[in-house]
Structures are given as C-alpha cells and as structure tokens.
N, C-alpha and C positions, 0 to 999 in steps of 0.2 A: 912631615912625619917619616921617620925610618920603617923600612918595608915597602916591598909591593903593596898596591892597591887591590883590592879583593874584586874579581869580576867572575861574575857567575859565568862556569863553561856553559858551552853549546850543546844540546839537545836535538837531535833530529826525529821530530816527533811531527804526526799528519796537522794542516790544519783546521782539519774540521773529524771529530770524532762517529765512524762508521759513515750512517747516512742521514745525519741529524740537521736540518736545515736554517731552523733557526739559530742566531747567532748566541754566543755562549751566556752575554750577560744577560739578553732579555730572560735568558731560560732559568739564570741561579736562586734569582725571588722565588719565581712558580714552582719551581723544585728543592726547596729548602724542607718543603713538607712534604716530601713525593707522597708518602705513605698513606696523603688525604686521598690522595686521587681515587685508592678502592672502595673509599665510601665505608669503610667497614668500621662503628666505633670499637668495637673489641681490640679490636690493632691498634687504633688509636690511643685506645686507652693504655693497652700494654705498653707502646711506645713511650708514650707519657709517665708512666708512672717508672720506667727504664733509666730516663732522663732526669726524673728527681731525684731518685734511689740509688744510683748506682754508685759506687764507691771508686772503682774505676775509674770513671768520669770526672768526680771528685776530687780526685788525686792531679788528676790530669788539670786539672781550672786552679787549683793549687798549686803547681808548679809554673801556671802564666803568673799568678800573682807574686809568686818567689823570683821567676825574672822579672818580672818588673820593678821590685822591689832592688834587686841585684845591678838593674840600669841607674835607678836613683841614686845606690852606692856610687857606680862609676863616674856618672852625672859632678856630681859632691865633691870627687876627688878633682878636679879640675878648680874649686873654688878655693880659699883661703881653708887650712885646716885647723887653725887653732887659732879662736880669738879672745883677749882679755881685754876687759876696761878696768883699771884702777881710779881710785879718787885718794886724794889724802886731804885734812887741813890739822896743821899745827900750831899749838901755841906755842909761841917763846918769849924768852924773855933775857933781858942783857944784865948782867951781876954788877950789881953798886961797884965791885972793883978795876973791871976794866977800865982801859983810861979812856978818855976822851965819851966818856958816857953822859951825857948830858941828854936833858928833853927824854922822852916817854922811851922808856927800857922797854917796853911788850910791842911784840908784833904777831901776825897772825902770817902762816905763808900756806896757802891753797895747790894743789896741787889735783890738775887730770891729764890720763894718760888712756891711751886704745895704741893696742899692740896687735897684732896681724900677722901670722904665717902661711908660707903656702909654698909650693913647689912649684916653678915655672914648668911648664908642658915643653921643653923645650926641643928634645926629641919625640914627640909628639906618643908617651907614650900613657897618658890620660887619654886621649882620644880614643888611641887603637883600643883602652879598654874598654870606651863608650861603642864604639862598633862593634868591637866580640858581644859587647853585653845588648844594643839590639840585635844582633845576631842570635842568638841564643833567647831574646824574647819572641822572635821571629817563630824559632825552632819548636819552641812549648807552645806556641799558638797553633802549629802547623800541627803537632803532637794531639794539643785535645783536638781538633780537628779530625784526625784518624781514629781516636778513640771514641769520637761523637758518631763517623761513620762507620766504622766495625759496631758499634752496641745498635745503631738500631736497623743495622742491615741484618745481625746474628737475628734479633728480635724477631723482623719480618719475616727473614727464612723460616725460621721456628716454626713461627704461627702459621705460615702457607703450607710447610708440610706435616703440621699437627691437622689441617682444614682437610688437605689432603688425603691423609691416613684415614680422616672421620669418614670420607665419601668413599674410600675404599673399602672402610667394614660395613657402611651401610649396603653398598652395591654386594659384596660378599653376605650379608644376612640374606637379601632378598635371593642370592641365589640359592644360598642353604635353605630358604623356603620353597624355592621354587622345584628344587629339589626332591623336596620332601611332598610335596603336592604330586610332582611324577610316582614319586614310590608309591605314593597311596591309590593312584586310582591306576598304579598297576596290579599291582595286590586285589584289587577292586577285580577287574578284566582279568585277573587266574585264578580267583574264585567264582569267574562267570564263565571261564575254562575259554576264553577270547587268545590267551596268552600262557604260555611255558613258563614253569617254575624258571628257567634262567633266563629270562627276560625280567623276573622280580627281581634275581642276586643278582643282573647287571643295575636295573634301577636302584 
C-alpha cells in the first residue's frame, strides 16, 4: 500500500494511576457502575433515567452506528462494484430463399452471460480507506465513551452538591433555631433583671 503505516506515538504516562493497587482490568467490571457503590437509589435512578433520555448520548451511539455503517462502505468498495446477469433465448428461423437451405429452417439460440467490475486495490488505496474508516469507528466509540462519562459524572456531581446544600440548610435552620431559643430565654433573664438590655440586642 502507498503511505506510511499509521503507528500510534508514545505516551509517557505513570503505570499505575495515583495509589490504586489493584490491577486495571480486574477493576473495569466493578467500576463500570461505580455510582452503585453509595447505595443511594435516588442517584441510581437519576443516573438511569440520564442514560435512557438523554439526547446527547443519543447522538453520540448514532454516530458509532453511522461509522460503522461508513466501514461497510469502505469494506464494499474493495469487492466487485457492478454486477449484471443477462439471459437471452431466440427464435429464428432460415428464409425458403437462401441457398443451400434444406432440412428444418428454425432454430432456437440460448444465451447467458454474468458480467463483473471492480477496481483492483492495486495502490492499496481501498485498504487505506478501510483503516481511516476503523479509525474513525474507533474514534465515535471513544467519543460516546466520553459522553457516557461526562453525563453521568455531571449527574453525580449534581446530585452530591444538591445532598450537600440540603445538609447545609438543614444544619443552618437548626442554628436559626438555636438562635432564637437564645434570644428568648435572654429576653426571659432581662425581664427577671439577670441581664442588660444589650445583651438582648446582642442576642
């Protein structure tokens, strides 16, 4: 085939990520759901319904199918691209006046034919387009892949600092009670003359 060979550059990357001990594939099963681990089905469910609904994602699983479909093309063009079968049968028949006509004037003449085109690969340039084209199915695999793990990392964040905020107005009501239970039984202790008017306008 004309052209270099495609070879993926080098990477200088750790190899083992932070302090994680287990090895990477036992961990990709048990971590495909991580989001089971908090036990919470509210998240689960949101997750869930993330991944049916979203449009996004959608889009994203449609364009693996549109390369794949786009490999097929390239696949194809490699085979024969135009095929015909013809058939024919004729009657004929020889005119009382030619000469040498004697014995049975009609004949019958059959005819089949299969005809076949195709472009030899000869510069190898069918190929190169079957590897651009897994290439590029590769890429929209890798593609919904990121948009599998941006929706429902957004999801999860979401929901941990929506959980979050909720424990923060709760711990904030209880203090606005707590609050107010001081004010009162200071008010209480300056009408038992225990305490100065500004120790009630600090409470």
């Amino acid at each position: 085939m004309v052209g270099p060979d495609y070879h993926s550059p080098k990477a200088q990357v750790p190899e083992t990520w932070m302090d994680v001990k287990a090895p990477a594939q036992s961990r990709s099963r048990e971590n495909s759901r991580w989001w089971g681990t908090f036990e919470d089905p509210v998240l689960v469910s949101l997750i869930d319904n993330a991944l049916s609904r979203n449009l996004t994602l959608r889009q994203a699983g449609l364009r693996v199918v549109e390369a794949r479909a786009q490999r097929g093309i390239s696949v194809g063009e490699f085979f024969p691209q135009s095929q015909a079968a013809t058939a024919g049968v004729s009657d004929n028949r020889i005119s009382k006046n030619a000469p040498l006509g004697l014995g049975d004037r009609r004949y019958s003449d059959y005819a089949v034919g299969l005809e076949a085109a195709w472009e030899l690969d000869f510069w190898g340039r069918f190929r190169r387009g079957i590897e651009s084209a897994d290439a590029a199915l590769d890429a929209s695999v890798a593609d919904y892949d990121a948009v599998l793990v941006m929706l429902v990392s957004d999801v999860a964040s979401d929901y941990v600092q929506i959980r979050s905020l909720q424990e923060q107005l709760g711990f904030t009501r209880a203090n606005v009670k707590a609050q107010q239970d001081t004010l009162e039984l200071t008010r209480v202790r300056f009408r038992a003359g225990a305490v100065s008017e500004l120790n009630v306008t600090t409470a």
